[in-house]
N, C-alpha and C positions, 0 to 999 in steps of 0.2 A: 122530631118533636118528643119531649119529656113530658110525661104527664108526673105532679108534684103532689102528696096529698100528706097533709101535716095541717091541724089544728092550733099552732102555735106562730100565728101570725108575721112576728118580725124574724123568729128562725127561719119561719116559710121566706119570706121574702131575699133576705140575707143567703139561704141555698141556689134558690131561684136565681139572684145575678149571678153566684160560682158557676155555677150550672149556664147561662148565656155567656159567659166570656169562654165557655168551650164550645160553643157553638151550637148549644140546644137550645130550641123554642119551646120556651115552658108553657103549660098551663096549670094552672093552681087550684086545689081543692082544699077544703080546711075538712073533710069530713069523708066516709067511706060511703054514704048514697052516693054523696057529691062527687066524690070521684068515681064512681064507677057508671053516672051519668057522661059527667066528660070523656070516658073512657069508648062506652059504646057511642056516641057520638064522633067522635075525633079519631077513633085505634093511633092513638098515641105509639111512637117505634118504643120508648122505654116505660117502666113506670118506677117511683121511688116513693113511698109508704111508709111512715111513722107506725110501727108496732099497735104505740095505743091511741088509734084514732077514734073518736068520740063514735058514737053506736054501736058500731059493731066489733072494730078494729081493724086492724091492716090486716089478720091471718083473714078475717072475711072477705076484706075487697081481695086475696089473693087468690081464695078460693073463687071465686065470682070469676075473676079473667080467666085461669086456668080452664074452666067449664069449657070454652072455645075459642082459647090462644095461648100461644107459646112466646109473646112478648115479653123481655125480659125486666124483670119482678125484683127490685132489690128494694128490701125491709133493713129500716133501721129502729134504731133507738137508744134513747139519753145514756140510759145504764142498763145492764142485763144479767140474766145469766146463760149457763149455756144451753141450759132446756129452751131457751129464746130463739137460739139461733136451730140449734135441732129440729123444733117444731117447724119454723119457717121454710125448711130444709126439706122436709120431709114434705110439705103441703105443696111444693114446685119452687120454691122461692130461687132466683138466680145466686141471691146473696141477701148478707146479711150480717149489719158492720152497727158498731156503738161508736155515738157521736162525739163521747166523753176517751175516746179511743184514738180516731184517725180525725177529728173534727170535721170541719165544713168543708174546706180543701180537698180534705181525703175521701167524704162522703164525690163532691163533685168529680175527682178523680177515679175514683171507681165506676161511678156512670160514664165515664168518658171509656174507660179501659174494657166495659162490658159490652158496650155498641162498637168497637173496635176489634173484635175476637175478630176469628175467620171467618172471612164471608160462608155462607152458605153455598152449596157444590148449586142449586138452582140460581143461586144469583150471579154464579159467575157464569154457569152455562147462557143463561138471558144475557150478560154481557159478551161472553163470544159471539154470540149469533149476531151482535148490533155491530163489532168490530170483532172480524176474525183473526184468528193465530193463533199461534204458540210460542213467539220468540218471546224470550223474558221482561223484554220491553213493553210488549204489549201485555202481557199477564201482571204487569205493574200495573198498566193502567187500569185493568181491571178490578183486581186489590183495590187502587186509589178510590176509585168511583162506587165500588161494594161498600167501602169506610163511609164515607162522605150521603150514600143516599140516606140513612136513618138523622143527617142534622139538616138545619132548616137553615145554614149560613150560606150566604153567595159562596159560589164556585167560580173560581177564575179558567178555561182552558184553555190552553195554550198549543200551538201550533202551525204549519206551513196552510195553505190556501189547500181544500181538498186533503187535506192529513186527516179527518174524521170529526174534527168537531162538532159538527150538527148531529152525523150519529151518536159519537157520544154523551151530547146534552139532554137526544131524545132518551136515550140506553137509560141515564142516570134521572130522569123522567120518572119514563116506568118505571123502575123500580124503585121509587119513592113513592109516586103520587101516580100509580095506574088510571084511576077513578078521575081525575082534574083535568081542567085546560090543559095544553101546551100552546104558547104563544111565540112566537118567531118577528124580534124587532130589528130594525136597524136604524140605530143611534143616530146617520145623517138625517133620516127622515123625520126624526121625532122632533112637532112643534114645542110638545109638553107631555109630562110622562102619562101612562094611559092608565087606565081603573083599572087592572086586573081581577077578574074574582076572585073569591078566596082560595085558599090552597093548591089554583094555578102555578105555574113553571112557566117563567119567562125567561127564553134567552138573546139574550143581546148582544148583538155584532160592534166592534167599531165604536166602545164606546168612551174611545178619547177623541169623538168627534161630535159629540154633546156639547152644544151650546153651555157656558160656566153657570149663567142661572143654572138650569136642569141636572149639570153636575150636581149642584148643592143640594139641590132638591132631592136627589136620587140620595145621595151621602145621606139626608135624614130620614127618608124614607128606609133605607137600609140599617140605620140605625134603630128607628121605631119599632122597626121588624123583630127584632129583638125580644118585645114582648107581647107577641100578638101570634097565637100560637097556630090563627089559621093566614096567616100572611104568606102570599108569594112567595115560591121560592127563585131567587136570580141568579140565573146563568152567564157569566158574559164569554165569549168569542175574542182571543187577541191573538197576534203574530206569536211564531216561537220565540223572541226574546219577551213576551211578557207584556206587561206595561213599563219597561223599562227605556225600550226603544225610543228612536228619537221622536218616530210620530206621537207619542203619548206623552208630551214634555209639557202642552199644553193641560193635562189633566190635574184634576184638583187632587194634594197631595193627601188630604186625609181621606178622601175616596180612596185615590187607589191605595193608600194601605191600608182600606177596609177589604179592598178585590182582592189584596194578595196574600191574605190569611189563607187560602188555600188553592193551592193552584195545580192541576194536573196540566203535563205535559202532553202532548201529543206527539209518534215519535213521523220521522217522515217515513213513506216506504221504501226509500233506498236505505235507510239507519236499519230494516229488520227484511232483508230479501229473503229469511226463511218462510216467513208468511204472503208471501206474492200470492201461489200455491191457493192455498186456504180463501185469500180474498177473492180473487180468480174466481172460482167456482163458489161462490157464494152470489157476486155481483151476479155472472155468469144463469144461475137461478132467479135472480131478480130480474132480468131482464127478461128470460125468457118466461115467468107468470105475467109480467106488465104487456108482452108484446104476444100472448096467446099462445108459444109456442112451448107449454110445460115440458116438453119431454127434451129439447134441448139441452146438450149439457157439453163441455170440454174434454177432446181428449187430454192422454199425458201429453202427448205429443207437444198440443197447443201450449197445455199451461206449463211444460219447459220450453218452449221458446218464451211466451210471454215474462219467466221469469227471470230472465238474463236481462230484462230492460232495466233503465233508471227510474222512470217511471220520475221524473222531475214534477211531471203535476199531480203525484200522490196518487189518493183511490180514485178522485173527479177523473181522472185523466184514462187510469185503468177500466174504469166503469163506462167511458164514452166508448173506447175502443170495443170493449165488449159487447157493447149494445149493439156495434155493427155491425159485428160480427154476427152474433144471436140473429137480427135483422135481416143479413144477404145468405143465410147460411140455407141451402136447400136441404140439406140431410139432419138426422135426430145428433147427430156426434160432429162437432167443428171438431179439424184437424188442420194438421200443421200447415199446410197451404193457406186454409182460409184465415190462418192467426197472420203468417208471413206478410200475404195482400194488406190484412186491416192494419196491421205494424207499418209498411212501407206508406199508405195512405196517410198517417197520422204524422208522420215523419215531414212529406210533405205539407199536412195541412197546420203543422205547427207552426215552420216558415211562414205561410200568407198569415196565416193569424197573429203572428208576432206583430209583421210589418204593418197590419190593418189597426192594430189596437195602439202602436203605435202614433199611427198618421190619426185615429181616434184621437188619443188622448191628448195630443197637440193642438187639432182642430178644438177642443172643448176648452182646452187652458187658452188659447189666443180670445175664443168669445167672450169668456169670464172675465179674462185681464180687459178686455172692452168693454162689457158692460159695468166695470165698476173705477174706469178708468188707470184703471193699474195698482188699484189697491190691495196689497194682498190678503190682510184677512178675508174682506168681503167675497175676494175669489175662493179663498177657502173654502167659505161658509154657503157658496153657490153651490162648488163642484162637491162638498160633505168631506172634507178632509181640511188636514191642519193643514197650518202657516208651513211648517216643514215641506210638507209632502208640495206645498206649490214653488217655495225655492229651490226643489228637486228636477221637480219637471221644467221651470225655466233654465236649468243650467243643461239636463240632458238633451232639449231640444233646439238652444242655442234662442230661446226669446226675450227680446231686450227688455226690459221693464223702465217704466216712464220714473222719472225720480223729479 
């Protein structure tokens, strides 16, 4: 969120959309109470201040935030000289640029380039702790998601089932909107899209499997979004290819090229087995505060066997096994036996669980194709997936379809 504060109306408004097509939600002041109201109201992530703003001026409202923040402060104006930018400078100012110089572009671009510096060493430690490691892939995704919390534009994330999306939706959460909702949807089930409060974080699962009404809907509400400075922020959840994939072919196109303005990756944990290690023993703590037994924790032992797996269903998969381990373990330290046991278990219980979800998912596509007589949308739109995903399942399980 940009807070804006310029007395000069159609300038204001004309920065105002440079400033939302990078993906800031502005809100606008034409004066220095004014904005230093919306200021302590809102803690806006940037602020950008016209030099001579009517009562007091911008060096005032800079001083006024500075008293108890370090949010970053760029003063502009029409024409100047250099005792302008010196004082600004000198009073905490991040910056401080003439309009008659770099224009409206350039001013917009420098607020986009000043929320983008280096995250802060807190904000990336708060994101290691929501997604552990060190391999380079994962400290991208941290970089990505440090960028991205100071804008109020959807975030598309991408990745395998259990690769960390939901942690990372909550990660990128906190550290935007601490203080607000967090709301957890999923697109099959939504009849119509829901109120959110203000400055809530919605994330949303599955969602090229929105009914095309509610598509649209969603497409203008995201758009609206745009100038409503305390509007939701939305998160959406998709597969590693994206919305690109075949399941998402049904999606409305100028939607998802609003989702894919910015999209972080999620990597799988066999793409980074340096961080197994790291997750390990973090789940590992998780489960043992949830199941009472804090002082629990993983030898080396365990978490080099446990890191030689593929771990094909991600952290969900690693995090199940560890629970049961934490669970059956009678001493303060699991070692390499009790990891070998919980490994050999899992081993077997992926088999039944294939076959069950399997014979599952069969059983649900045969009742759907019955109750709607074999039409596939409407089976779609029973079981919460596209047309694809039901020509999928009739071809893998061998079920005829009535024509």
């Amino acid at each position: 969120m940009a807070l804006l504060a310029d007395d000069r109306r159609a300038a204001r408004r004309a920065l105002a959309q440079a400033l939302g097509k990078r993906g800031f939600l502005v809100l606008e002041a034409s004066g220095c109470s004014d904005g230093w109201r919306h200021f302590a109201r809102e803690a806006p992530d940037l602020v950008m201040a016209h030099l001579a703003l009517p009562e007091e001026g911008g060096l005032s409202l800079l001083a006024r935030i500075r008293a108890g923040s370090r949010a970053p402060v760029i003063l502009f104006a029409e024409k100047g000289a250099a005792s302008d930018a010196v004082a600004a400078l000198k009073q905490g100012a991040d910056n401080f640029a003439l309009e008659s110089e770099i224009g409206r572009q350039g001013l917009a671009e420098l607020a986009a380039r000043c929320v983008a510096q280096p995250a802060a060493a807190a904000d990336l430690a708060q994101l290691a702790q929501a997604l552990p490691g060190k391999s380079a892939q994962i400290r991208r995704v941290h970089e990505r998601l440090a960028a991205l919390a100071p804008l109020g534009a959807p975030v598309l994330l991408c990745g395998e089932r259990g690769s960390g999306r939901g942690a990372a939706a909550r990660a990128l959460h906190e550290l935007s909107r601490p203080q607000r909702p967090f709301v957890a949807l999923h697109a099959a089930q939504l009849q119509a899209l829901p109120v959110l409060p203000r400055g809530a974080s919605a994330c949303v699962r599955g969602v090229q499997h929105l009914a095309p009404p509610l598509q649209r809907a969603l497409r203008e509400r995201l758009r609206a979004n745009g100038a409503d400075c305390g509007a939701p922020r939305w998160i959406f959840c998709s597969g590693p290819g994206g919305l690109r994939h075949a399941d998402a072919r049904d999606l409305d196109r100028a939607l998802a090229a609003q989702l894919q303005r910015f999209q972080v990756h999620l990597p799988a944990l066999r793409e980074r087995p340096e961080d197994v290690a790291a997750s390990a023993r973090a789940l590992a703590a998780q489960s043992a505060r949830a199941l009472g037994r804090p002082g629990c924790r993983l030898s080396d032992d365990a978490v080099a066997l446990l890191s030689i797996e593929p771990w094909p269903g991600n952290l969900a998969e690693l995090g199940a096994v560890i629970e049961r381990m934490v669970a059956f373990s009678t001493r303060p330290e699991i070692g390499w036996r009790e990891a070998e046991e919980a490994l050999n278990e899992m081993h077997l219980s992926i088999e039944t669980l294939r076959a069950n979800r399997q014979q599952q998912e069969r059983e649900r596509l045969v009742s759907a194709l019955r109750q709607t007589g074999g039409n596939v949308t409407r089976s779609a739109r029973l079981l919460g997936c596209s047309r694809t995903a039901i020509y999928r399942m009739v071809e893998r399980h061998g079920v005829p379809l009535r024509r």
